[in-house]
Phi, psi and omega in degrees: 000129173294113151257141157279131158250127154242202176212110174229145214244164194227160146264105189314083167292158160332300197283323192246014154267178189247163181328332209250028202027049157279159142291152190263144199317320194314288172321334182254324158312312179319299169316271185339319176268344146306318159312318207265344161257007165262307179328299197280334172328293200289000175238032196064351160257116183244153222270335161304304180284336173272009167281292171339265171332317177080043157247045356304151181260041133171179163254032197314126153304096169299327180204161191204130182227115163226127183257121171242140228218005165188129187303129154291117182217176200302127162095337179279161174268106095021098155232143188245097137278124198239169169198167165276114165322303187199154157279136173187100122083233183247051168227154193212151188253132166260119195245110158238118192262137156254119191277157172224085185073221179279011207228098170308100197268331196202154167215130171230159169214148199217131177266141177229136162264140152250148188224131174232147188290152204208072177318322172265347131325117172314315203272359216035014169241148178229158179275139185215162187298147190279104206311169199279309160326295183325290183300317172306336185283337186265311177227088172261165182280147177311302193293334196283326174311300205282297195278359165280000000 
């Protein structure tokens, strides 16, 4: 099995430390989810026009797991590789490792729902299995990986 990756990268600004010119934790979560919308970017879904659509109307985040294991500071360069990890039903996992240099600065993992709007919903939104198109963009079989 093909997992598609990509890798985007941040330059650690001024604006996104804390006094001690770290980054600061908020802000590196922010990044993380910027990755995971450039990674659907990078297969043809920007998430504003499949909103637009109601293909999904979102991606909430049920959970966040992040270790963080070497610093960031103002002026570093950054790269977040991210992928979807696993598929489960209308749950999807996103897996990010972030480099500091030669250096495992963070991991995260992010539980995702996909939603579509639901007018007969208490919340008007429902969780729905993540379409099978969706998924094959992300995790294609090795030979179909190899011959595109």
């Amino acid at each position: 099995m093909h997992v598609h990756k990509t890798t985007y990268t941040h330059r650690v600004t001024f604006s996104d430390c804390d006094p001690a010119r770290m980054a600061y934790y908020p802000r590196i979560l922010e990044w993380f989810d910027h990755s995971t919308d450039h990674l659907f970017r990078s297969v043809g879904l920007c998430w504003e026009d499949m909103f637009a659509r109601n293909e999904p109307q979102g991606m909430p985040l049920l959970d966040i797991s992040v270790q963080f294991k070497f610093p960031c500071r103002f002026g570093d360069l950054v790269a977040i590789e991210t992928c979807i990890d696993s598929f489960e039903g209308r749950k999807f996992t996103v897996k990010h490792e972030m480099k500091n240099g030669e250096h495992l600065a963070a991991t995260c993992r992010e539980h995702r729902a996909w939603v579509m709007l639901d007018p007969g919903s208490p919340r008007g939104i429902k969780a729905v299995p993540v379409p099978e198109a969706v998924r094959r963009l992300f995790h294609r079989p090795l030979a179909e990986a190899v011959f595109r």
